[in-house]
C-alpha positions in Angstrom: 98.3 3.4 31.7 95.5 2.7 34.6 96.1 5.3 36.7 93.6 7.8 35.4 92.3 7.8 31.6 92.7 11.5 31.3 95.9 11.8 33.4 99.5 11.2 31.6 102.8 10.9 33.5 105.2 13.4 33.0 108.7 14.7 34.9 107.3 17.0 37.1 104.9 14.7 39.3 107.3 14.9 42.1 109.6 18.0 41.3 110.8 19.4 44.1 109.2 17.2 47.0 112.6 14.7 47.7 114.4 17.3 50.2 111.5 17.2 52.6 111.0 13.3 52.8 113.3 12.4 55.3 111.3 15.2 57.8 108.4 15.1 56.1 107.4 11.2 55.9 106.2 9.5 58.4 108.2 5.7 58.3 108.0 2.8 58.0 106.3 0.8 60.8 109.2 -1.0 63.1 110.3 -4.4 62.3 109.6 -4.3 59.1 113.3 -4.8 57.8 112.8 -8.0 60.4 109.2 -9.3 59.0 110.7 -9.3 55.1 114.0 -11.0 56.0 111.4 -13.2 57.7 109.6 -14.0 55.1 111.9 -14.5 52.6 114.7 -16.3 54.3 117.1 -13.6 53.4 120.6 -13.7 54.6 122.4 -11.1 53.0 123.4 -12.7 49.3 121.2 -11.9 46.3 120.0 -8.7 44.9 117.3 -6.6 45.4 115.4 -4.0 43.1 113.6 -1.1 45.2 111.3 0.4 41.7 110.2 3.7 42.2 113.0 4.1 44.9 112.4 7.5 45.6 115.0 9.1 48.4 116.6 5.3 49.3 113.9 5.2 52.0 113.0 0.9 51.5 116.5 0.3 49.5 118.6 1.7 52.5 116.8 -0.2 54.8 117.0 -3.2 53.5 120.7 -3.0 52.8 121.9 -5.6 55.6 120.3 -8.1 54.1 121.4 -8.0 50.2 124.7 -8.4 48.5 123.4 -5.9 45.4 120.8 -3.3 45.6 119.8 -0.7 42.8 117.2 1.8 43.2 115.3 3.3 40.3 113.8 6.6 39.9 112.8 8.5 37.2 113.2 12.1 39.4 117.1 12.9 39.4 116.7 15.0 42.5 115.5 12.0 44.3 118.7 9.8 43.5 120.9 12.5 44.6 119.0 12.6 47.6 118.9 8.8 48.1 123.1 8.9 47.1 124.1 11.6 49.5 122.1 9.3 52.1 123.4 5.9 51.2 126.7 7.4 51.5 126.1 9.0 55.0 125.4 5.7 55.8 128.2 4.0 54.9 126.2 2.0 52.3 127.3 3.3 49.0 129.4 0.4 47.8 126.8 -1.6 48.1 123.9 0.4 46.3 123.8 1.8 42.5 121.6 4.5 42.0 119.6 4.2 38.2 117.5 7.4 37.0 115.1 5.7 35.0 111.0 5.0 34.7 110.1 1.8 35.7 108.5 1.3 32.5 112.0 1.6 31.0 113.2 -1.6 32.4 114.8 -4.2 32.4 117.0 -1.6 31.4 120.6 -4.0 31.2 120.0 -4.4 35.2 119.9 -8.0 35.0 118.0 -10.7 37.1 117.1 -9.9 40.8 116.0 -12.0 44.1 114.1 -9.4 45.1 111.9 -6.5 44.0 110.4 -4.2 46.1 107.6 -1.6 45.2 106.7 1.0 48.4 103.3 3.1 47.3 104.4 4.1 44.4 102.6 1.1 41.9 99.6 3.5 41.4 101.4 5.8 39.2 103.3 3.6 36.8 102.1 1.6 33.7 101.5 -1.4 36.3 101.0 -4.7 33.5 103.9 -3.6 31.8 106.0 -2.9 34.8 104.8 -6.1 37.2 105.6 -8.3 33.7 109.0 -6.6 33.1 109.9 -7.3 36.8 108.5 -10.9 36.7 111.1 -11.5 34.1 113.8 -10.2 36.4 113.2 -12.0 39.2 115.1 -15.4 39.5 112.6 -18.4 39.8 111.5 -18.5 42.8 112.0 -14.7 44.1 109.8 -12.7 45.2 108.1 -9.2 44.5 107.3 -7.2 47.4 104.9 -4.5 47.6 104.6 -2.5 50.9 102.1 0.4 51.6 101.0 2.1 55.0 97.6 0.0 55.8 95.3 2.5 55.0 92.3 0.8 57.4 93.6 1.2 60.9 92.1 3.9 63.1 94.7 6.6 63.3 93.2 8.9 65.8 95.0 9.0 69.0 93.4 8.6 72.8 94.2 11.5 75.5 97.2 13.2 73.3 100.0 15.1 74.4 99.9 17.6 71.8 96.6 18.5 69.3 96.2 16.0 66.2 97.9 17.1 62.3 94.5 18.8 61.3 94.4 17.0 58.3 91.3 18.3 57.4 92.0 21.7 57.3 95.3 21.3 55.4 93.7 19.5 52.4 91.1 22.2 52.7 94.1 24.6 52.4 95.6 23.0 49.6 92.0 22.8 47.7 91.7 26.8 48.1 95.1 27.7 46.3 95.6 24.6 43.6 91.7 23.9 43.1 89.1 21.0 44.2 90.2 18.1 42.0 93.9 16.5 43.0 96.9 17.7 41.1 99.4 14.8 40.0 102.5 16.7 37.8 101.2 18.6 35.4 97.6 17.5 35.0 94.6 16.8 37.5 93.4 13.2 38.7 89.8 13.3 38.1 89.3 9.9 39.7 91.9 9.4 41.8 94.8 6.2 41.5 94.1 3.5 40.5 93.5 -0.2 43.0 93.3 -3.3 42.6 96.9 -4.3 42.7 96.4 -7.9 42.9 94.4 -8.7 39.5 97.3 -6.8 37.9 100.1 -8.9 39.9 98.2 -12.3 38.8 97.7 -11.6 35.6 101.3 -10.9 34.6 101.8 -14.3 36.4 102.8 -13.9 39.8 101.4 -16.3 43.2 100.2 -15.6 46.1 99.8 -12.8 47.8 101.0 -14.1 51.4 100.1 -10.7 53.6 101.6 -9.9 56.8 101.4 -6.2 59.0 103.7 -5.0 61.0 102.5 -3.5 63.9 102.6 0.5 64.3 100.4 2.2 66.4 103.8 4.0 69.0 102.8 7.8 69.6 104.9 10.2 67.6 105.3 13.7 68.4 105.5 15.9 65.6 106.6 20.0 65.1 105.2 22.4 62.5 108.4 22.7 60.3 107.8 18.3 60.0 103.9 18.7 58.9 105.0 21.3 56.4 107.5 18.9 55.4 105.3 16.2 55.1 102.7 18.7 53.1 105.6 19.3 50.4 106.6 15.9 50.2 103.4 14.7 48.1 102.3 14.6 44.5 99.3 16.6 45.3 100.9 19.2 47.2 104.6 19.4 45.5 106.2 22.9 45.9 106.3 23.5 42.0 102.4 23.3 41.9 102.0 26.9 43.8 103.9 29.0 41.5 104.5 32.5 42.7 102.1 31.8 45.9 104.2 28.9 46.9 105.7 31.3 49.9 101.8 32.5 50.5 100.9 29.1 51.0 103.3 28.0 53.3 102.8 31.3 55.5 99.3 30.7 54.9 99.8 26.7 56.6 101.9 28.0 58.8 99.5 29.9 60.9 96.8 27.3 61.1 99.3 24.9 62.5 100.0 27.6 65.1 96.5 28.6 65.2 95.8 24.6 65.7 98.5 24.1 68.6 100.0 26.6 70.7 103.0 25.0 71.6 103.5 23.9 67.9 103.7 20.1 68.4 101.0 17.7 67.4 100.6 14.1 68.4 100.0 11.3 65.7 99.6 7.8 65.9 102.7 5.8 63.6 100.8 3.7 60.8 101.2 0.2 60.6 103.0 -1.3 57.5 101.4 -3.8 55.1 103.1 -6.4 53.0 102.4 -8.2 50.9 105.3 -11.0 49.3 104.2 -12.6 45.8 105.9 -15.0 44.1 107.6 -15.8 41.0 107.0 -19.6 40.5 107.2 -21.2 37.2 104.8 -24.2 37.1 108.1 -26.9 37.6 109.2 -24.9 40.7 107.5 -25.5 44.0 107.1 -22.1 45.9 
C-alpha cells in the first residue's frame, strides 16, 4: 500500500458520504463522454470496467457507448446508490453492480476493453490493482484515468453570488475532527499518494496520451449543495463527527449564511483531465 505508511484502508473511509454525491459533487467537465469515445474509437460494443465506481457517476455516463459495464465498489451503500440511479435511467440491463475492493479482482469478471479509474487511484494498493487490471484488458485496450485538473485557476471574475469559502470550511472541519486529514478510521499524516504514471509503466502499460476537457462555465451553487459537497468526502464523511455531527452542520451552516446573504455562491466548473494508457503487448502496434 502507497497511500500513506501509517494509514491502512478499512470499510469506513467513505461511510455514509454516497447520498450526498449527486448534490454534492461538482461533475464532470462537458464533453467528456465525447473526448473518450474520441479517443478510443468506441462505438458501443465492448466492455468497460469503472474501479472504484462509487455512485455510477463515470460508469452511467459512459453507458451509450459499451455493450457491458460493471462497476466495482467496496462501499455497499454506494452500489445501491449507483443501482437505484442506473435504473432511473433506464440503464440497468446494461450495467452489473460488484461490491468488491479493487484489490480483490479480477474477481471472475473476465477481460474488458476498457477500464476506467475517476480519483479514486490514491487510495487503493495501486501496483497490484494497475497489474490486475492490465491483465483484464484485451490487447490493445485501454485504461483510463480521469481526475478534475487540479492546476487551473478556479477563482471566478465579477460573480453573481460570493465564492464557496473554501477556506473557512476546511478551517471548520480542522476545529471539530483535528489538524491532520482523517481518511476512515485513521489520519493521513502525509497526504495521498502521486505519481500515477511510474506506477501505470511499471505494471506495463504505454503511453500516457493526455487530453482536457474544457470546464471553466459559471455554476451557481446553494447552501444545502456546499454542505452536500462537504459530506461527500473522505475527510469530511458524516460518520467522522460522532455525536457533534448535527453541531457541525449547524455550525457550517451559518458561515455559509454568514458568507452570502442570499445563500448562493458562484464557482467556476473544473476542467476534466484524461489521461488514456494503453495495454500493448510488444507484437501489437498501439
Amino acid at each position: 500500500m502507497d497511500v500513506d505508511t501509517d494509514w491502512e484502508w478499512d470499510e469506513t473511509l467513505f461511510s455514509g458520504t454516497a447520498t450526498y454525491y449527486r448534490r454534492g459533487r461538482l461533475p464532470y467537465a462537458p464533453g467528456l463522454t465525447d473526448v473518450v469515445a474520441e479517443v478510443l474509437d468506441l462505438n458501443g460494443r465492448g466492455r468497460l470496467i469503472d474501479v472504484g465506481c462509487g455512485p455510477g457517476t463515470l460508469a452511467l455516463s459512459f453507458q451509450d457507448l459499451f455493450s457491458e459495464i460493471v462497476g466495482l465498489d467496496p462501499d455497499p451503500v454506494m452500489i445501491a446508490v449507483a443501482a437505484r440511479e442506473a435504473a432511473e435511467r433506464g440503464g440497468a440491463d446494461k450495467v452489473r453492480w460488484v461490491q468488491a475492493r479493487a484489490e480483490d479482482l479480477p474477481a471472475g469478471l473476465g477481460t474488458f476493453t476498457v477500464a476506467t479509474i475517476g480519483q479514486s487511484f490514491h487510495w487503493m494498493d495501486r501496483g497490484l490493482v494497475a497489474a490486475s487490471i492490465r491483465d483484464m484488458l484485451q490487447p490493445g485496450g485501454a485504461l483510463v484515468h480521469i481526475s478534475d485538473l487540479k492546476t487551473e485557476r478556479r477563482t471566478v471574475d465579477d460573480p453573481a453570488y460570493p465564492a464557496v469559502p473554501h477556506v473557512a470550511i476546511e478551517e471548520l472541519v480542522r476545529n471539530y475532527l483535528g489538524p491532520v486529514r482523517r481518511a476512515g478510521q485513521g489520519v493521513l499524516q502525509q497526504g495521498t499518494a502521486g505519481g500515477e504514471a511510474a506506477v501505470l509503466a511499471q505494471a506495463g502499460f504505454t503511453g500516457p496520451e493526455r487530453r482536457v476537457v474544457p470546464g471553466g462555465q459559471l455554476l451557481e451553487r446553494t447552501v444545502d449543495e456546499v454542505v452536500a459537497g462537504v459530506f461527500s468526502m473522505s475527510f469530511s464523511a458524516p460518520h467522522l463527527f460522532g455525536q457533534r455531527r448535527d453541531e457541525f452542520e449547524a455550525d457550517l451552516r451559518r458561515r455559509l449564511r454568514g458568507a452570502s446573504r442570499s445563500g448562493r455562491f458562484s464557482e467556476r466548473q473544473p476542467s476534466t483531465e484524461v489521461f488514456v494508457w494503453r495495454n500493448c503487448p510488444a507484437e501489437l502496434p498501439c
